[in-house]
N, C-alpha and C positions, 0 to 999 in steps of 0.2 A: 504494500500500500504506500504510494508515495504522501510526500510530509505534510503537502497540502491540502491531501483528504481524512489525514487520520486528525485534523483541529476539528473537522466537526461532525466526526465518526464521535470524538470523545465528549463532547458536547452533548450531541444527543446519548449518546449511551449512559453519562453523568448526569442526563435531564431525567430519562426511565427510571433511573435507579432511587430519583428523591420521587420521583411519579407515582411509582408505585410502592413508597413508602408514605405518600400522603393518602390513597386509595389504601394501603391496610393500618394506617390510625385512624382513617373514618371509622372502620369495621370494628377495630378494637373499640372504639369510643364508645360507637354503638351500644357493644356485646357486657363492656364494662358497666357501663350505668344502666343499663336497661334487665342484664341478667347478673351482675355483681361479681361476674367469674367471666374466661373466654371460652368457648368452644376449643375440643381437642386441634383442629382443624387453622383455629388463627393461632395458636399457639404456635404450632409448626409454622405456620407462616410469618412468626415474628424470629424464630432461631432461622430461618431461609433468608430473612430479611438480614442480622447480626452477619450473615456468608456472604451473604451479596456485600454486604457495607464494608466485610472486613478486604473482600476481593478488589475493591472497587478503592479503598486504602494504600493497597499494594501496589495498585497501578499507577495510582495516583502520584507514589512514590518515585517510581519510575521512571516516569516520564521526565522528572528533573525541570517542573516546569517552576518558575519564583522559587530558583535556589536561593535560601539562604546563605549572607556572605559571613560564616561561624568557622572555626577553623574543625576539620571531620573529628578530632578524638575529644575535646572537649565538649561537642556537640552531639558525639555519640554517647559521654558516659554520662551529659545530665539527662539526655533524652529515654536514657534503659534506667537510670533513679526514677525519674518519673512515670514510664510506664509499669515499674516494679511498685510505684507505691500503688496505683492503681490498681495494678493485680490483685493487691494486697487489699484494698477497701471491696471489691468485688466481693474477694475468697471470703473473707470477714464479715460481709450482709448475708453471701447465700448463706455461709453453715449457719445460721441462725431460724431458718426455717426447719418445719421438720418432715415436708416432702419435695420431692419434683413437683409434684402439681400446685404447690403453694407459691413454689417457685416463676412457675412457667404462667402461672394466672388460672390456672383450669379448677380450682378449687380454694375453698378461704380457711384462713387459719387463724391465729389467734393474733392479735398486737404485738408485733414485736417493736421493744424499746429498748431493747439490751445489746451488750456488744457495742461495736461501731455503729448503730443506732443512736446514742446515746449521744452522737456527737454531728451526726448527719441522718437528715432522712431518709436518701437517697444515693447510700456510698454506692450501689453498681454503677449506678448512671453516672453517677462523678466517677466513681473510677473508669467507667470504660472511656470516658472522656480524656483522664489524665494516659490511661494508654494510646490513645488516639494520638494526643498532645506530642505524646515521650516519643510515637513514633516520625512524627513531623521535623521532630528537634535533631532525632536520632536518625533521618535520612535528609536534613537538612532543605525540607521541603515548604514552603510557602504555600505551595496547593493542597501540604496534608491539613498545615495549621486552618486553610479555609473554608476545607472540609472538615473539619473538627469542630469549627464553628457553626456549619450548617446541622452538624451531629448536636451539638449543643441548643442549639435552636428546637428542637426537635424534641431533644428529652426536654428542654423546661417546657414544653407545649403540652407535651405527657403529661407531666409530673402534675400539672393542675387538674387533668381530667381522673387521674389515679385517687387524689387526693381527695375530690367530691364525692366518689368512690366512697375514701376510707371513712370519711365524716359519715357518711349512709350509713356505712356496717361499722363503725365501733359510737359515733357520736359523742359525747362529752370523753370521755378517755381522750380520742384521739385528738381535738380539738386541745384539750388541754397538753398534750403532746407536742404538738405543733407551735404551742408558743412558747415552750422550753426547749427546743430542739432545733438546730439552722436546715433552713432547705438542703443547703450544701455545707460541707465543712467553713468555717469561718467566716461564712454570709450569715448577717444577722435573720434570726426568726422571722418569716411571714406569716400572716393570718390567711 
């Protein structure tokens, strides 16, 4: 493919990919406030969706498009801290559940407020962000970092519709949760 068609081969293939990530948050959004849980079916299509984004990361990397001008091994070792602490806020929300399905949204479970909780409401989504970030830093890429941002855009669009959600099924608990607890790590509490 010559160099002048693969600009807007990747154009539209990076347009699909947030396309049909705004087409399965409709559905999620849906399934969440109207049934409290997702379907086996969007669930899987939200771990289809995490492949495509992670793929689509990679590429993005790749391409070397707004190289940052960082020198590679300093830019490599904060970008693998960063994505390690992410991992690590991830690893730290899931085990705090006590299934996949609580996990994955197919089923509800009790309030969790402990662990990394306690300090975020939301460490998967911050963390898979800060791995996003660490990977940007760590390939020295300016189109990961603004696609990291668009990822970012995305989970806080989430996180409100999650959140209506959680006030439905726990009510004063989680409400009172919510004003002790930051959205994100060291962002102050929202209502």
């Amino acid at each position: 493919m010559s160099r002048q068609r693969a600009g807007p081969a990747w154009t539209v293939a990076l347009a699909a990919v947030y396309g049909g990530t705004g087409v399965l948050l409709r559905r999620m959004r849906r399934e969440m406030l109207r049934e409290g849980r997702f379907r086996p079916g969007t669930a899987v299509a939200v771990y289809a969706a995490y492949a495509v984004h992670a793929a689509a990361v990679g590429a993005v990397a790749r391409r070397r498009r707004l190289a940052l001008p960082v020198s590679r091994l300093p830019a490599l070792g904060a970008g693998a801290g960063l994505a390690s602490v992410g991992l690590g806020l991830c690893a730290g929300g899931l085990r705090r559940f006590g299934s996949a399905g609580q996990v994955s949204g197919t089923e509800s479970g009790e309030l969790v407020v402990r662990g990394v909780y306690r300090y975020s409401r939301n460490p998967q989504y911050l963390g898979l962000s800060l791995v996003l970030a660490g990977t940007g830093l760590a390939w020295r890429s300016g189109s990961v970092l603004l696609y990291t941002a668009g990822v970012g855009l995305v989970f806080r669009s989430w996180v409100r519709v999650e959140e209506r959600h959680l006030v439905l099924q726990f009510g004063r608990p989680y409400r009172q949760y919510v004003g002790a607890t930051h959205r994100w790590l060291g962002v102050p509490a929202e209502p």
